[in-house]
Structure formats: C-alpha cells, structure tokens
DOLOMI-956403 format. One line per field, with one value per residue (C-alpha): chain; y, x negated, z. Coordinates in steps of 0.02 Angstrom, whole numbers. Layout:
<rs>
chain	[A; ...]
c2	[Y; ...]
c1	[X; ...]
c3	[Z; ...]
</rs>
This chain:
<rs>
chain	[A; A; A; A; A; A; A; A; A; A; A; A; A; A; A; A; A; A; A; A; A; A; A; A; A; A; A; A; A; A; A; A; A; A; A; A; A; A; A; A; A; A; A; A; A; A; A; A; A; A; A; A; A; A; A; A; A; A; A; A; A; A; A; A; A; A; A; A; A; A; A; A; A; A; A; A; A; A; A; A; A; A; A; A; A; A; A; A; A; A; A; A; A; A; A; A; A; A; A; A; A; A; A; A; A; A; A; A; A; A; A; A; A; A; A; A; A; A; A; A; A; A; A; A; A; A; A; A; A; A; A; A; A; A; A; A; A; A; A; A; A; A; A; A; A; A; A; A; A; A; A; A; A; A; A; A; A; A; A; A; A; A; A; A; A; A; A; A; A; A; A; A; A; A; A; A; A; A; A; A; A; A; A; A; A; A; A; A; A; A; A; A; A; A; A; A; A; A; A; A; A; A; A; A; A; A; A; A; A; A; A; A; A; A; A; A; A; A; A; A; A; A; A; A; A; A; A; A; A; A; A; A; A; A; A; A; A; A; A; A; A; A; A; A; A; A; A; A; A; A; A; A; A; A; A; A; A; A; A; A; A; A; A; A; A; A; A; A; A; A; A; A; A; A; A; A; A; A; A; A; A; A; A; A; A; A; A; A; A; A; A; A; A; A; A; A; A; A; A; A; A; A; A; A; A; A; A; A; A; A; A; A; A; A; A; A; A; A; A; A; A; A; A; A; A; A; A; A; A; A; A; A; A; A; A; A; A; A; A; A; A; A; A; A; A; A; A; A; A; A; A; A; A; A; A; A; A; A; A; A; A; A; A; A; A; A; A; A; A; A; A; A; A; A; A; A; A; A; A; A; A; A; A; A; A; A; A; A; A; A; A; A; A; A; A; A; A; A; A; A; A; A; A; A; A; A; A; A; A; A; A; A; A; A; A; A; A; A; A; A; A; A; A; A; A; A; A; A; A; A; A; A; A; A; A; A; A; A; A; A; A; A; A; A; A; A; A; A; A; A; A; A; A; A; A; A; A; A; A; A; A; A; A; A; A; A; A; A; A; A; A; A; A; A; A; A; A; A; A; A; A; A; A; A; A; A; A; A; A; A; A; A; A; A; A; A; A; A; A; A; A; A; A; A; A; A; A; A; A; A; A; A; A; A; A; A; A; A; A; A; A; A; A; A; A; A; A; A; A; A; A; A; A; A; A; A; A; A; A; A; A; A; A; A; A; A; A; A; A; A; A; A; A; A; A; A; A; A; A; A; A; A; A; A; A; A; A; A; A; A; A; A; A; A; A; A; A; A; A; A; A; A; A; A; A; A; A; A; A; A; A; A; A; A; A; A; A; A; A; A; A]
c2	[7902; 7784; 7755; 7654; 7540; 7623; 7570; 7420; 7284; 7192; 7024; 7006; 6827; 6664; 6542; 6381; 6436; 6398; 6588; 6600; 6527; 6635; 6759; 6716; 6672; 6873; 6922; 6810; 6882; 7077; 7009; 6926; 7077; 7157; 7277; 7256; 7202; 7149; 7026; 7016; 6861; 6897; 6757; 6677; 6540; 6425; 6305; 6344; 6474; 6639; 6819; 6816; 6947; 6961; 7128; 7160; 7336; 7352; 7493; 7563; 7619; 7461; 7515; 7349; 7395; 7382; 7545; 7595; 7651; 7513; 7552; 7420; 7310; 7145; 7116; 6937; 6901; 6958; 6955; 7083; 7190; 7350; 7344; 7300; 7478; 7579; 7548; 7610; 7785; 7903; 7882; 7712; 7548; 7387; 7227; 7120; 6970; 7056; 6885; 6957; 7148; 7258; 7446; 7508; 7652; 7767; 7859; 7952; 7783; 7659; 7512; 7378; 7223; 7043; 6919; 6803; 6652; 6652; 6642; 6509; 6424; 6426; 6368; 6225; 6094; 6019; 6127; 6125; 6178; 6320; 6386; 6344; 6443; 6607; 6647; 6637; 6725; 6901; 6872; 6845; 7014; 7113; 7080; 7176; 7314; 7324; 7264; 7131; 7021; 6887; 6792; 6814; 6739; 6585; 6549; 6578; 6467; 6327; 6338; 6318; 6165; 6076; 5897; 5932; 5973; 5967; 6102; 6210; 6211; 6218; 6390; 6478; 6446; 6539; 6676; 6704; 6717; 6843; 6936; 6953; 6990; 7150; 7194; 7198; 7284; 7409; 7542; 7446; 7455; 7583; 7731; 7612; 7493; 7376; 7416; 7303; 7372; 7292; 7332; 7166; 7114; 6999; 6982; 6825; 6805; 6670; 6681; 6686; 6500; 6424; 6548; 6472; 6294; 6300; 6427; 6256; 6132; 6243; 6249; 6075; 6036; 5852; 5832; 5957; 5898; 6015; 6014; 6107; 6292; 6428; 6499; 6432; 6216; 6280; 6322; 6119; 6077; 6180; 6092; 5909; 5955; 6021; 5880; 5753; 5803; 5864; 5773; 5584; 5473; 5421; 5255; 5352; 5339; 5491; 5554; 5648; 5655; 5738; 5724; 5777; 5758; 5744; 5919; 6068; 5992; 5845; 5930; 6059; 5899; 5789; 5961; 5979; 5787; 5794; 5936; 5856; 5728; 5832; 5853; 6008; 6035; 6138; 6167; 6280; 6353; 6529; 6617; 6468; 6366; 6466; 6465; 6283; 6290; 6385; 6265; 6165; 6316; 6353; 6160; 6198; 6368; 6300; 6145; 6236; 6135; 6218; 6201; 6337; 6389; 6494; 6564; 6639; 6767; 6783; 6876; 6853; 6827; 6668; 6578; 6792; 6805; 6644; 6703; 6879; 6984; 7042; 7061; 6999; 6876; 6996; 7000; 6802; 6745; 6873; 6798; 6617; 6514; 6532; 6595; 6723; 6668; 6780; 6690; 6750; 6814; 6840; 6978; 6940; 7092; 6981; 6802; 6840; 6861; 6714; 6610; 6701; 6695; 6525; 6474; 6589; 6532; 6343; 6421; 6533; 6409; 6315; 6433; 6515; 6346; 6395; 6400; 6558; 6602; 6675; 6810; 6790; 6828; 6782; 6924; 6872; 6705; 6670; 6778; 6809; 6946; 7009; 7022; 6992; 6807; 6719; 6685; 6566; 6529; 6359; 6381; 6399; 6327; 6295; 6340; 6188; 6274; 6220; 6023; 5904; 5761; 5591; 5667; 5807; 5706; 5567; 5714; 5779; 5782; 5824; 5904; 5974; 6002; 6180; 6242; 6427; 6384; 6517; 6655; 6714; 6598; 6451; 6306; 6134; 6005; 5823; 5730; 5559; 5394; 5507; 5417; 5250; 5309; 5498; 5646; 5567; 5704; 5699; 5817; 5908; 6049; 6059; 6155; 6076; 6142; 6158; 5982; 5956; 5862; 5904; 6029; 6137; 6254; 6455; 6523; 6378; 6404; 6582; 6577; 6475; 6597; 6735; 6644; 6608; 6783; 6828; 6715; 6765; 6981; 6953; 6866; 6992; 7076; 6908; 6929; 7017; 7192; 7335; 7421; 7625; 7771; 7951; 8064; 8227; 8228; 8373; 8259; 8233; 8137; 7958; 7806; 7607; 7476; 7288; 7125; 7170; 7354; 7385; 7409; 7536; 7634; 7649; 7705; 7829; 7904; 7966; 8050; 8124; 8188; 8269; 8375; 8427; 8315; 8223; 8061; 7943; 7770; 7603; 7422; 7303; 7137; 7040; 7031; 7041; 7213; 7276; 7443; 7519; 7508; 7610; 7740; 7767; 7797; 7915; 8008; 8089; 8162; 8089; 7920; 7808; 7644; 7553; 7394; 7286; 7250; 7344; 7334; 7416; 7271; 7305; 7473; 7402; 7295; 7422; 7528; 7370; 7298; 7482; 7591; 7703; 7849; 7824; 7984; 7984; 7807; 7869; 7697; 7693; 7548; 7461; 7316; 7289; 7113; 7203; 7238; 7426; 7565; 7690; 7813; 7746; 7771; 7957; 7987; 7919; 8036; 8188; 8187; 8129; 8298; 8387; 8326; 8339; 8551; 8563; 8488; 8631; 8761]
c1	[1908; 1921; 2079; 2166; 2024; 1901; 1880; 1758; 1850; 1753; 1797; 1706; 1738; 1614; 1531; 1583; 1766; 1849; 1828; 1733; 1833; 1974; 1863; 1806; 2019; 2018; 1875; 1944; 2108; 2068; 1952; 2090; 2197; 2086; 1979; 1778; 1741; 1564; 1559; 1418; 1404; 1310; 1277; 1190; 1060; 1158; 1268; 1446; 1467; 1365; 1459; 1472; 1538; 1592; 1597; 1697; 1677; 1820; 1757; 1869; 1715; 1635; 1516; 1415; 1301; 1347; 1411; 1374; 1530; 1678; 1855; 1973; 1878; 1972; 1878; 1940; 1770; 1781; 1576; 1573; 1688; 1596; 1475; 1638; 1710; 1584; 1556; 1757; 1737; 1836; 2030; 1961; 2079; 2046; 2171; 2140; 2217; 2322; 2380; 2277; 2317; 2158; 2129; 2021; 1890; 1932; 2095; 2019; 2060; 2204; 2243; 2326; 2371; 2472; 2480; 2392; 2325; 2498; 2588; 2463; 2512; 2708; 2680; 2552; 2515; 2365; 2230; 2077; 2240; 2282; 2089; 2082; 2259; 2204; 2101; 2258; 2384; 2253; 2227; 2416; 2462; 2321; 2432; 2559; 2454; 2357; 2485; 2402; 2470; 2537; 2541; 2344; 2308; 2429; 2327; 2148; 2237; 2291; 2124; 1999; 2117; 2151; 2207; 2258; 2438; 2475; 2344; 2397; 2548; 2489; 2398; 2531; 2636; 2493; 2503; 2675; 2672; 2559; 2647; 2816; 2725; 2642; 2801; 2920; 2790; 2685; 2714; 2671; 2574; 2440; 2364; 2211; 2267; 2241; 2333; 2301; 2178; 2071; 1889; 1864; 1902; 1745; 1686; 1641; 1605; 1466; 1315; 1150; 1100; 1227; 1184; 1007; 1046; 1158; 1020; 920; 1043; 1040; 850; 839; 762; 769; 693; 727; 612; 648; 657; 794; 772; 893; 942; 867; 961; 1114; 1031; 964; 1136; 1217; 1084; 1122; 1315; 1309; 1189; 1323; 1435; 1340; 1169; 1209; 1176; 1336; 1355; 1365; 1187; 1129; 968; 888; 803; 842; 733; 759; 551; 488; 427; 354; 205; 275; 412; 299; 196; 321; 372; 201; 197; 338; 303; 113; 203; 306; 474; 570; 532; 557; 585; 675; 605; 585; 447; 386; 383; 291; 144; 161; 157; 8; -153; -25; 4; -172; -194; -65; -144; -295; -227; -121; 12; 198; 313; 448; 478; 627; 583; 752; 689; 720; 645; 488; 344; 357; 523; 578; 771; 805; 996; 934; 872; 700; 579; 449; 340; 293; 98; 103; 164; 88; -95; -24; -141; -339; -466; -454; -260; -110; 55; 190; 346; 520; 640; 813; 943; 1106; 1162; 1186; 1005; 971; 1029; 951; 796; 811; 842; 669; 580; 552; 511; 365; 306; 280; 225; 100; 75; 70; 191; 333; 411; 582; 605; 800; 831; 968; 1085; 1090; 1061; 1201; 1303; 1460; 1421; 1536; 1448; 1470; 1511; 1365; 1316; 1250; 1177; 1208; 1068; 930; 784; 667; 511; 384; 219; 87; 89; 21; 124; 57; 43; -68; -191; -210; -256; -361; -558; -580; -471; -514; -390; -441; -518; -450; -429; -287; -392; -226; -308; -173; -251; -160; -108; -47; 88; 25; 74; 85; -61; -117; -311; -302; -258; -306; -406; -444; -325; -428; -430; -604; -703; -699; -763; -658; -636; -589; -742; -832; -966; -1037; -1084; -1057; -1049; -925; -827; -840; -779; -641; -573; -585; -482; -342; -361; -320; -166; -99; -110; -85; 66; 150; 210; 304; 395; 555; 511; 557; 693; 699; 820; 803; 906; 801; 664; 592; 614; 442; 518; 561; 597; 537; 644; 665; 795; 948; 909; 972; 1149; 1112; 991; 1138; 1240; 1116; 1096; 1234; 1227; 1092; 1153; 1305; 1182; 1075; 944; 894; 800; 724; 692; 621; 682; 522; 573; 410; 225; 106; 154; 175; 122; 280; 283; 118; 162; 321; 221; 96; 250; 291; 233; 315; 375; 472; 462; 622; 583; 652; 475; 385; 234; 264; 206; 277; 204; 24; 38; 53; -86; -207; -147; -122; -267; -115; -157; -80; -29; 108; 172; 306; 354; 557; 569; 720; 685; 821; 864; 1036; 1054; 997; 1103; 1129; 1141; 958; 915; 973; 894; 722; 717; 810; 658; 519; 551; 563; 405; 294; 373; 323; 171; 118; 177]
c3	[11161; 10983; 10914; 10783; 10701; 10788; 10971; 11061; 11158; 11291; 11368; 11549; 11591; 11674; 11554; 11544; 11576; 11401; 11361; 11190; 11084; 11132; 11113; 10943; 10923; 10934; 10842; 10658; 10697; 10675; 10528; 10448; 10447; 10341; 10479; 10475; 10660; 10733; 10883; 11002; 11144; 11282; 11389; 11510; 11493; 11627; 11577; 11670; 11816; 11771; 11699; 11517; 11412; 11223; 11151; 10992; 10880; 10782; 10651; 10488; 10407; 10425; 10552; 10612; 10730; 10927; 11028; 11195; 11290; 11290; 11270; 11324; 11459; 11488; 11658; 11690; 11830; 11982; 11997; 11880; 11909; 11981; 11814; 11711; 11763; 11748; 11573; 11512; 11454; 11503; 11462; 11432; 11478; 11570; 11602; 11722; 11819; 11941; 12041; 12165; 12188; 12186; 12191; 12060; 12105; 11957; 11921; 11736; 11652; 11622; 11728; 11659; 11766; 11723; 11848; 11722; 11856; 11943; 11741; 11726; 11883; 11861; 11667; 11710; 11814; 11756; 11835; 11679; 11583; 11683; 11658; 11465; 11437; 11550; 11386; 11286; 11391; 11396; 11194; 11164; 11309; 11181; 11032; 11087; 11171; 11024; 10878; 10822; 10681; 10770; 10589; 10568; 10752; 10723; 10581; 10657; 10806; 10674; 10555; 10719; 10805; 10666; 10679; 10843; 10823; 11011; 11084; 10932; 11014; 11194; 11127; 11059; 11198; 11294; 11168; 11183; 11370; 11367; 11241; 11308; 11476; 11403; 11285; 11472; 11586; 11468; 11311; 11155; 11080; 11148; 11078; 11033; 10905; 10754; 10588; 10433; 10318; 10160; 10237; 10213; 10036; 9981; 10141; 10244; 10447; 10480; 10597; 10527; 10585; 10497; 10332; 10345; 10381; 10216; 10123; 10153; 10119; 9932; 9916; 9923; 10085; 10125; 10303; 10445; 10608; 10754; 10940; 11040; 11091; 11122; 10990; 10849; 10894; 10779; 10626; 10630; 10681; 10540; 10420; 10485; 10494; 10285; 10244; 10306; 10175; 10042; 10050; 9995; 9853; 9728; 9838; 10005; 10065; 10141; 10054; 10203; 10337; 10528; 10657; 10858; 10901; 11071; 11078; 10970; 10897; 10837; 10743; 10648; 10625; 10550; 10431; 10366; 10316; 10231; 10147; 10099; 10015; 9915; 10012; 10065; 10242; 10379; 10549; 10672; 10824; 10933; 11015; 11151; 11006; 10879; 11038; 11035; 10840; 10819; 10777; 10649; 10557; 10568; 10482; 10343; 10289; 10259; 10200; 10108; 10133; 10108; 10228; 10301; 10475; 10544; 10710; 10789; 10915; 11073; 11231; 11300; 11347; 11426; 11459; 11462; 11418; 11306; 11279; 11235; 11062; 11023; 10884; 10980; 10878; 10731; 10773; 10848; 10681; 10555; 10624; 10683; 10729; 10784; 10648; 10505; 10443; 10386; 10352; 10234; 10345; 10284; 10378; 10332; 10397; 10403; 10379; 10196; 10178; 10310; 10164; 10030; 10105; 10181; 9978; 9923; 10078; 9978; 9831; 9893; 10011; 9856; 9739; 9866; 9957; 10103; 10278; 10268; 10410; 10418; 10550; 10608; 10801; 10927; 10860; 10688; 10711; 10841; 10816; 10704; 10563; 10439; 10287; 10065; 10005; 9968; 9795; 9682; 9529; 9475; 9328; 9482; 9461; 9612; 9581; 9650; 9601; 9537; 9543; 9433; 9365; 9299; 9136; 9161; 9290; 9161; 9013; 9134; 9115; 9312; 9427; 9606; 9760; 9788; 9623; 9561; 9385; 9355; 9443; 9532; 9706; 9687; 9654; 9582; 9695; 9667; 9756; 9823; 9715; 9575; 9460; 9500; 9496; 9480; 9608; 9782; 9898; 10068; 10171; 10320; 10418; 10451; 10309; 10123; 9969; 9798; 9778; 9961; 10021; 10190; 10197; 10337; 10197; 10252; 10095; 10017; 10193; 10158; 9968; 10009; 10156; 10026; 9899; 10006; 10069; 9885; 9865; 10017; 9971; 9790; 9837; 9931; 9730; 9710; 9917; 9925; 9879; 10033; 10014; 9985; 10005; 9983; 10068; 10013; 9878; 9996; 10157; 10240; 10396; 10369; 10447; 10432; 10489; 10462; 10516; 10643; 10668; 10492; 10543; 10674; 10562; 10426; 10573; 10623; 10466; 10454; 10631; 10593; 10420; 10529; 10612; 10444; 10466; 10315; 10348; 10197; 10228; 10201; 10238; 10255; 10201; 10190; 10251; 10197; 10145; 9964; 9904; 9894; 10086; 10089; 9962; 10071; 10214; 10127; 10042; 10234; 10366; 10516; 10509; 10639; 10656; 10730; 10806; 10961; 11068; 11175; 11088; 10940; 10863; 10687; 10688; 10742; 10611; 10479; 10555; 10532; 10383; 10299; 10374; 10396; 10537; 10698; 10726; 10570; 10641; 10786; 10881; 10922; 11034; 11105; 11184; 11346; 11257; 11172; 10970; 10944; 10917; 10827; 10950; 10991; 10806; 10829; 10982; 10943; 10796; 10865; 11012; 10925; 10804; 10954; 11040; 10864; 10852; 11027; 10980; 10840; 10945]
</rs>
C-alpha cells in the first residue's frame, strides 16, 4: 500500500458523461500543489456510452511512468465494476455512488460510499446538470479524503471555465457538496494523501500534440494539410488553434495555410507541394495513414522534396485499437514506400521533445531534403505529461539548405537539380519564380539523371540511388545523437530503448539497481542510426531492446541496418495497447539473465 505522494488514483466512469474534464480538474490540481503526477486516459473509440477510465500516478520522486496495481478506485460505472475491483490492491480503497446500496465481494480493502446521484438529484433539477456535476461532487468528496488544496482546485476550476462566471460557480458548489459529504461520514483525510511539495518547480503539463503543433508553429511551418485520425487530429488542431493567434500579418491577415483534405493522399500531397515550392509543410497522421502515405513518400525521396510528417501511433494492424499505444510503424516508416528508400525518423520521449523535434524536424527536412518523420504515439501525444518548460532561442536561425537565390542562379555558368557538387550527396535546389530564365527543372518520380531529365539509363538510375543512399547515412551524424548512461564501466548487460518507454526504463533502473544489478543504457533518438548506437551495442554482451510491438520491429531494424548478431539483441516486448512499465522493464531483464545463465549451464 502507497502513501502520502505516492499512491495511483483511478477514475472508472462512461465516455461521453462529462467525466474528463473533472478528471483532468484533479490531475492540474495535485500538479499545482507542487507534487509530480502523470495522467493516463484510456478510452474508448465510441463516441458516448462505453467504460472509460483515467488513471492518475501521483509520485514524490517524480516517477512518470504508469503502475500496475491502483490504490483508490473511484468506480463511478456500474459496467465495470467487477474489473474495477479487482485491480485495488490489497488495503486498497474504492468510492463509489452508493444511491443504490451494493455489497462489494472483498472485505481486505476499504469501501467508501456517498450517495452521489441522489446529492445530485436533491441539488438539481435539470437532468444533463445532474450528470455534468456527479464528476464534481466525487472530485470535491476526494479533497477531503485526500487533503487536497481546495485553493489550487478553485483555481484549476476558474483557469479552465473562464469567461463563464456562472458554471464556475455551478462547479464549486459541486465541490463543496462533496466535501462536506466526506468531512461528516468518513476520517479525513486518509492514510493516502496529497501534501504540498515543490517537485514541480520549472515544470509544465501539456500533451505531446499540442508540444508539436506549437514546435511547428516555431519552425515556421506555414501550411499544415491533414485528414482526421485518432490520435494524431489534435496536433493539426493545436497548430491551427496557435496559428490563429500568432501566425498573421501586421494588418490582421492570417499568413497560413490549413487544410482538412478529403483523405490521406491528398493531404501528404498538398504537404509535398507546398514544401516543392518552398513552404514549411507538414502533415499529421497515424499508422492507416502512413499505409495510405506510402507511394507519396516514395515521390518526395526521390524527388527529394522536404516535407515533415508526424505519425502519432496507435494499435494495429488494420483499424487494431485506434484509442490505444504502440510503437508499431518503426519498420513501415523506416522503408516507406516501394523500392530501395530509407526515411529519416525522429523518436521524441516527451512533449518537450515533441516540440524540439517538431522545431529540428524543418530544419533537417531541409538540409537533408528529404521527408522526416516524427515518431510520437497516443501516450505522448494525447496525453498530459509533466515535463521542463520549453525553451527558446530567439537568435535561431532555420536552416533552409541548400537553395539557390536569384543571385547565385544568375552568377551561375550551369546548374543541375541533382548534381553532388559539395560531395556530401545534397545537391542545390531552386524555388520556382525565383529567376525569370534560370532554375526551372522538371519534378518526376520516374528516373532522372543529375540534371533531372528522363532517362531509362541503369547505371545513371543506379548512381543516383547511391547518392541519396549517401545523404541519407551520412546524415544520420547531423540527427539527434542517442543518448548514453553507464551504470558500471564493467557492466556487459545493457539495454536500448527509444520514445514513451523512457519513463519506465528510468523507473526500472533503479529497481534493478535495488537488487545489485547494474544495467547501462542507450536512448535511440534517430534513424538512420549513428555509430554511437553500434559501439554501444558492441560494448556488451547481452542487450535488451524495449519496445511496444510485437514484432520486435526496432530490434530487427538494428540487426539489418547494424549487421549486429541476433543472439546479443534480447527483444522486451509490451504491446497490450497500455504505456510500459517499469515493473515490465525489470522483469524482462531479471528473466532474460536468467534464461541466458540457464543457457551456459
């Protein structure tokens, strides 16, 4: 059993019901008291009617990754209720809405019932208002129980109804009902509780779509084409919502461009243009799309055409579990696209590196010309992480690669679309309209020569292949670099990771140091892969790789890419559609030690 700052909360309640934002209400609240805390909504891909839960960590050491085993269950749906119990450990507690009396099947954990419907009822006769203020009577009964600054949640209540004075007061009405509810009928507050703390201090809480829709918004991206897909839609929302404020000419104009497409195609389509004629593009999809995707990014690698793509995973294959978390598209998107390709991939591990790398994305799809993909998923990407205050340098540069102004084509003896003049595989490009007579080239996807005319000539196909080959590898020195720690210089076991599962790998670090094992590791944070990632790998023995698929796909990867053997590569897969772990992360090493002594016995 947890105890003060250190216990999960989980609300069981029905989607569509009003629930989340009281939920979220909650979540601010502990943040704002100073305690690092680490949301998780897991939901259904309905629209109203279906369970829905929204789990909460609340962790003193600033613990982010998820926990099995839940502490205080607020079991508010009577669908779930049998799966709602059985998760509250042992001397565990669970409230629920006792208007209707129930007997509860376990008697080694604490039962906590208020009348909450029939409050509701007595309070309210307006029945959508009686559902919407359910959510607030249970968060305003958990103050008490759990001391809760009643201060912090009037503001968080205030801050997320703003301009609308009369449900702000509606709300804390709620809240106060449930309060003095819990302060007549129960011991407050309980064992389990909140105390104000400054884990917090130069943090932020954001989800990772909205990071990346504002990484963009500072990169300079003018045109976002997308088409809707769970869960990437809020990351072009966040983008259209920042570019409303921030993206407009002196007289009010807006200077960008947003476009909902019919479907897929048209949308990576409409990015690529704009990106051909020299504007910041991008779009915003998930796994289904990237299939959809596929021959485009084919066109603008060979093309080489920049543009930038953020797939937020999700569950597959197929439709699979669109309100889910997986790292599922690693090989789909490292090879996008028919015919000897590689595209450049980005692995942010939180929303602070969502915008980061949404801001670098720009630049290397420039640079490299060429698509980059950055590799959110749902968790990140929906989800609320607590994580450092972005930063900025306002004497940031972007860097647009290699393209020739007006200038430099009219001093120009001859110039060709695809020649290597630098030797580095990046050839110049021109922006059209640039020179009046100077610059034009025909665009195709079908095979060209240096100077971008049509030939069916093997050994000019073949030469040009090669030299984006080159661009594409050499490049991976300029990609954010991996990311290495060394528990023990003597340490031959070690252990690769990338994206979401960084939090529970910290976690499980440490378990694992409890119990004298000392594990090194590396964060990958780009493909193609840079030699430090292989010298890490030849520097042990046993290595696993932590990734959510059940493919292994991130290990296969390195075995192709690397020539690394196999056998050293142990895959550590989690891939039930919830964040990892780190008990996982503990686990998967813990056996796999086990099974390779057994092994050499």
């Amino acid at each position: 059993m947890s105890g003060i700052n250190d216990f999960v909360i989980k609300f069981a309640t029905v989607n569509g019901s009003g629930s989340a934002s009281a939920n979220a209400m909650f979540a601010k609240t502990v943040f704002r008291m100073g305690i690092p805390v680490t949301p998780k909504n897991i939901f259904p891909s309905n629209i109203q009617g279906l369970p829905t839960w929204y789990e909460v960590r609340i962790s003193e050491k600033g613990y982010l990754a998820r926990r099995d085993g839940i502490d205080f269950m607020v079991a508010m749906n009577p669908q779930s209720y049998q799966a709602d119990l059985e998760e509250v450990v042992p001397g565990g507690y669970l409230m629920f809405d006792s208007s209707m009396p129930r007997i509860w099947p376990r008697d080694d954990i604490n039962i906590i019932g208020i009348p909450i419907a029939q409050m509701c009822a007595q309070k309210w006769s307006d029945p959508r208002q009686r559902q919407l203020f359910k959510n607030m009577v249970y968060v305003g009964a958990l103050t008490a129980l759990l001391d809760m600054d009643l201060n912090a949640l009037e503001g968080v209540i205030s801050d997320q109804l703003r301009g609308k004075e009369k449900l702000i007061g509606a709300n804390l009405e709620a809240v106060q009902l449930g309060r003095e509810y819990a302060q007549e009928h129960f011991q407050c507050p309980l064992p389990i509780q909140v105390r104000t703390s400054n884990g917090t201090d130069g943090k932020i809480m954001v989800s990772g779509n909205d990071a990346a829709g504002l990484g963009a918004l500072y990169a300079g991206a003018t045109v976002c084409a997308w088409y809707p897909i769970t869960p990437s839609t809020s990351l072009a929302e966040a983008f259209e919502r920042y570019c409303k404020r921030l993206r407009k000419d002196a007289d009010g104009r807006y200077n960008h461009a947003i476009v909902q497409a019919e479907d897929e195609l048209a949308a990576i389509g409409i990015a690529i243009g704009a990106g051909w004629n020299g504007a910041r593009a991008f779009t915003a999809t998930s796994g289904p799309g990237i299939s959809l995707m596929s021959e485009f990014l084919g066109l603008a690698y060979f093309a080489e055409i920049p543009v930038v793509l953020f797939n937020i995973q999700r569950g597959g294959p197929s439709t699979g579990m669109p309100t889910r978390t997986q790292q599922s598209d690693i090989i789909s998107c490292a090879y996008a696209s028919h015919g000897d390709t590689k595209q450049v991939l980005l692995f942010p591990k939180d929303p602070n590196e969502c915008f980061t790398m949404a801001v670098d994305s720009f630049d290397l799809a420039e640079r490299l010309q060429t698509p980059v993909m950055v590799m959110s998923d749902l968790d990140i990407g929906m989800n609320d992480w607590m994580t450092d205050e972005f930063a900025w340098d306002d004497s940031r540069v972007h860097d647009r690669g290699k393209v020739l102004n007006e200038a430099e084509l009219e001093a120009a003896e001859s110039w060709g679309r695809y020649q290597d003049v630098d030797g580095d595989g990046i050839p110049y490009r021109t922006l059209p309209g640039t020179h009046p007579t100077k610059g034009a080239y025909f665009t195709r996807g079908t095979s060209h020569d240096e100077s971008a005319r049509y030939t069916e000539d093997g050994v000019i196909h073949a030469r040009v292949l090669e030299r984006i080959a080159r661009k594409i590898d050499d490049g991976a020195e300029i990609l954010p670099q991996p990311e290495r720690t060394t528990a023990s210089e003597t340490s031959k076991v070690g252990i690769v990771y990338f994206g979401a599962n960084t939090a529970a790998v910290n976690e499980g670090l440490d378990l694992l140091k409890d119990e004298g094992q000392a594990v090194n590791t590396l964060r990958i944070r780009a493909f193609p892969f840079s030699k430090a990632v292989r010298d890490f790998i030849d520097d042990h023995d046993l290595v696993f790789v932590m990734e959510q698929n059940r493919d292994a796909q991130m290990r296969s990867l390195l075995i192709t890419e690397l020539e690394c053997s196999p056998q050293k590569l142990v895959p550590s897969l989690s891939f039930d559609g919830t964040p990892m772990t780190a008990k996982f992360v503990r686990d998967a090493v813990c056996n796999g030690l086990a099974a390779a002594r057994q092994a050499a016995e």
